[in-house]
BATOR-976172 format. One record per residue: residue number from 0; residue in three letters; y, x, z of N, C-alpha, C in turn. Coordinates in steps of 0.2 Angstrom, whole numbers. Atoms other than C-alpha are relative to their C-alpha. Last residue first. Layout:
BEGIN
i | aa | ny | nx | nz | cay | cax | caz | cy | cx | cz
NUM | ALA | Y | X | Z | Y | X | Z | Y | X | Z;
...
***
This chain:
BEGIN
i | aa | ny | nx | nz | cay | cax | caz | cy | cx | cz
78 | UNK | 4 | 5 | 4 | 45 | -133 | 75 | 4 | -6 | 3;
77 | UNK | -5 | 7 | -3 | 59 | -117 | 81 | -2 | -6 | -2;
76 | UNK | 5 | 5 | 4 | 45 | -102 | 78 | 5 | -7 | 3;
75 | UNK | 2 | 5 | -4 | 56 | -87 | 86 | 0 | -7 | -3;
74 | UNK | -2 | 5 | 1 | 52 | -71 | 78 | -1 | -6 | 2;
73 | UNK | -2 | 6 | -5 | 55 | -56 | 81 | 2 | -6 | -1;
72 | UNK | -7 | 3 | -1 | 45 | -45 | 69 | 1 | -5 | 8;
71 | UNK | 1 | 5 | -6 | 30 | -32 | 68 | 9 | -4 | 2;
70 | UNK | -7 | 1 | 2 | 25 | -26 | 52 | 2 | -5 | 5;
69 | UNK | -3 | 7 | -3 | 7 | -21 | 53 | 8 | 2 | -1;
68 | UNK | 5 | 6 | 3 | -5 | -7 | 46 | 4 | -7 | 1;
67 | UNK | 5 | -2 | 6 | 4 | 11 | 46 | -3 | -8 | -2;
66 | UNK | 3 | -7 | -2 | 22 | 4 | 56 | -8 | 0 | -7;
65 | UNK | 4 | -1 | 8 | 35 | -5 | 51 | -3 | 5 | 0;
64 | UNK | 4 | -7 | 1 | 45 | -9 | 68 | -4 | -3 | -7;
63 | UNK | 0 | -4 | -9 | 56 | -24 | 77 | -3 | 7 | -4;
62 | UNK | 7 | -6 | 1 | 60 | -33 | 60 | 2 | 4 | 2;
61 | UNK | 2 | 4 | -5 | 74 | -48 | 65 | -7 | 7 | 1;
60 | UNK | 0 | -3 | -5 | 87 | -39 | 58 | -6 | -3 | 6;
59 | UNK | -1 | -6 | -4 | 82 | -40 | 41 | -2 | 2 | 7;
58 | UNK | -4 | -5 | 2 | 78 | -60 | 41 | 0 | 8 | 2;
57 | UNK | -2 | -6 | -5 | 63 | -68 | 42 | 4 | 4 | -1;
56 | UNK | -4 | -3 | 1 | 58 | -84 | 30 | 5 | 5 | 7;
55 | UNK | -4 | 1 | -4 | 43 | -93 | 30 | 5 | 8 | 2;
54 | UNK | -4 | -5 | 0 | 34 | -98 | 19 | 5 | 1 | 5;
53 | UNK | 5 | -6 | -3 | 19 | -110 | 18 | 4 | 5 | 3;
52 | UNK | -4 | -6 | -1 | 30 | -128 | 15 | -4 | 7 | 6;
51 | UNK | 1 | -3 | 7 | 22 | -144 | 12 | 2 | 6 | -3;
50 | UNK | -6 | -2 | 3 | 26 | -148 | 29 | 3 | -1 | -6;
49 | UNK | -5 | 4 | -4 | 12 | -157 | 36 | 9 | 0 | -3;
48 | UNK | 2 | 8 | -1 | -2 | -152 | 25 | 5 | -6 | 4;
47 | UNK | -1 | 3 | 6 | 3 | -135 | 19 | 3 | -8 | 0;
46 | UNK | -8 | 0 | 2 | 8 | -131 | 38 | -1 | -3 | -5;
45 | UNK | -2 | 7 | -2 | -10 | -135 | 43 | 7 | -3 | 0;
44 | UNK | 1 | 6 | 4 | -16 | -121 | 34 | 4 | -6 | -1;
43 | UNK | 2 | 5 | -2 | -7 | -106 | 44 | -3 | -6 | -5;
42 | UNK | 7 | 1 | 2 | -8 | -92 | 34 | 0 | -5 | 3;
41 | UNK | 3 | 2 | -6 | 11 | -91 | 31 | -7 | -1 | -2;
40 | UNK | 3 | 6 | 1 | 19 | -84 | 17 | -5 | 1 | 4;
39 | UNK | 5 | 1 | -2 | 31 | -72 | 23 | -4 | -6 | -2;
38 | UNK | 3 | 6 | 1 | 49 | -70 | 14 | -9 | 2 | 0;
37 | UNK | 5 | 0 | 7 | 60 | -56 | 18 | -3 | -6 | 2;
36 | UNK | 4 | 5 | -3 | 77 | -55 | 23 | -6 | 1 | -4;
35 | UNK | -2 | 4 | -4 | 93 | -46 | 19 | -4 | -5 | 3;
34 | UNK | 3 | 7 | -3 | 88 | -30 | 13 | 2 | -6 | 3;
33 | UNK | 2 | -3 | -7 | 103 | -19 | 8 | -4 | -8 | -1;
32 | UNK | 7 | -4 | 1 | 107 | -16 | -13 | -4 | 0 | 8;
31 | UNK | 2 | -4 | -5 | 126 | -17 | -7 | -8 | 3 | -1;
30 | UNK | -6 | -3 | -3 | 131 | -31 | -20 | -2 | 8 | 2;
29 | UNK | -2 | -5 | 6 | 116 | -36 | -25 | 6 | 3 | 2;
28 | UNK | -5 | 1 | 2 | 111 | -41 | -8 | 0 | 3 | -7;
27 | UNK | -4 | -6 | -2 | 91 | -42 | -8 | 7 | -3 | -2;
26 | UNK | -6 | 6 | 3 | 80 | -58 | -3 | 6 | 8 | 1;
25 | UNK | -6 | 0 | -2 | 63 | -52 | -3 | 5 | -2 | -1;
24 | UNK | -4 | -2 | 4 | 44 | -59 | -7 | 7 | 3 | 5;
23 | UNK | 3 | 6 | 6 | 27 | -64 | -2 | 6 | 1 | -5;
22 | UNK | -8 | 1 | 4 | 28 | -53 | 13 | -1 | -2 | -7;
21 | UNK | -1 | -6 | 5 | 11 | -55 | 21 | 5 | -1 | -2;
20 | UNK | 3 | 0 | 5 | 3 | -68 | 37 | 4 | 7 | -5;
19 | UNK | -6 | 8 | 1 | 11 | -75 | 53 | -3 | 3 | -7;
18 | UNK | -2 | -3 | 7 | -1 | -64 | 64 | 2 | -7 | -5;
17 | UNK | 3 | 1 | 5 | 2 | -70 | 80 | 2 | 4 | -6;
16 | UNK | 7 | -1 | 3 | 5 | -61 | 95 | -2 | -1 | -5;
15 | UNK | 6 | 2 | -2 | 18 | -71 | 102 | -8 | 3 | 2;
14 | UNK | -1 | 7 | -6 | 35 | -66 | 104 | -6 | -3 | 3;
13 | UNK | 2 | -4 | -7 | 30 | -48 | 94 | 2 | -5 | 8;
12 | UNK | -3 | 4 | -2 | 26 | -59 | 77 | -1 | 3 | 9;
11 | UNK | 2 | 3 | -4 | 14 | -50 | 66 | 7 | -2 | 6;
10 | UNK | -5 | 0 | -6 | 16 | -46 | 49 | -4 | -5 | 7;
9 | UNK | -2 | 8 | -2 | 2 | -40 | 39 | 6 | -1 | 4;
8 | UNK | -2 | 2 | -8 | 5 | -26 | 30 | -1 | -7 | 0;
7 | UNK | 7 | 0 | -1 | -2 | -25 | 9 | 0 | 1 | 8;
6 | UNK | 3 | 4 | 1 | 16 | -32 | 4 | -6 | 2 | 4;
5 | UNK | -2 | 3 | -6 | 26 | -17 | 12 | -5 | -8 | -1;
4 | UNK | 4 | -4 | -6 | 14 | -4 | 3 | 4 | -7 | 3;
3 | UNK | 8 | 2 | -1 | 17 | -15 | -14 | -2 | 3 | 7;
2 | UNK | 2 | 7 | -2 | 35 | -17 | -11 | -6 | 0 | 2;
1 | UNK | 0 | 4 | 5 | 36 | 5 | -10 | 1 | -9 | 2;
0 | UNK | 5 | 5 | 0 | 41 | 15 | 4 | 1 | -5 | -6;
***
């Protein structure tokens, strides 16, 4: 699987339901060459404006499945 088939998934978040938005980037070891996290940038608006920060950061082991259309993680939203 390429970045660009993992970038064109939405992710969606299997605590809630929601769709949390598209992988915007990755965080690899160099060392070992192993995924360590990726980076989400949030659809949510209302974060611009509160936060100032869209992205939101999901490690490896949090990613339940990667399937044909979605990328379904576990992710627990701690605001």
């Amino acid at each position: 699987m390429l970045l660009g088939d993992l970038q064109a998934k939405d992710v969606v978040n299997v605590v809630d339901g929601s769709k949390l938005g598209r992988i915007s980037n990755l965080e690899i070891d160099p060392v070992n060459g192993k995924i360590l996290s990726i980076t989400v940038q949030n659809n949510l608006r209302f974060v611009n404006l509160f936060t100032g920060n869209n992205n939101i950061v999901i490690p490896w082991n949090q990613i339940v499945k990667i399937g044909g259309e979605v990328i379904i993680v576990n992710y627990n939203n701690n605001y």
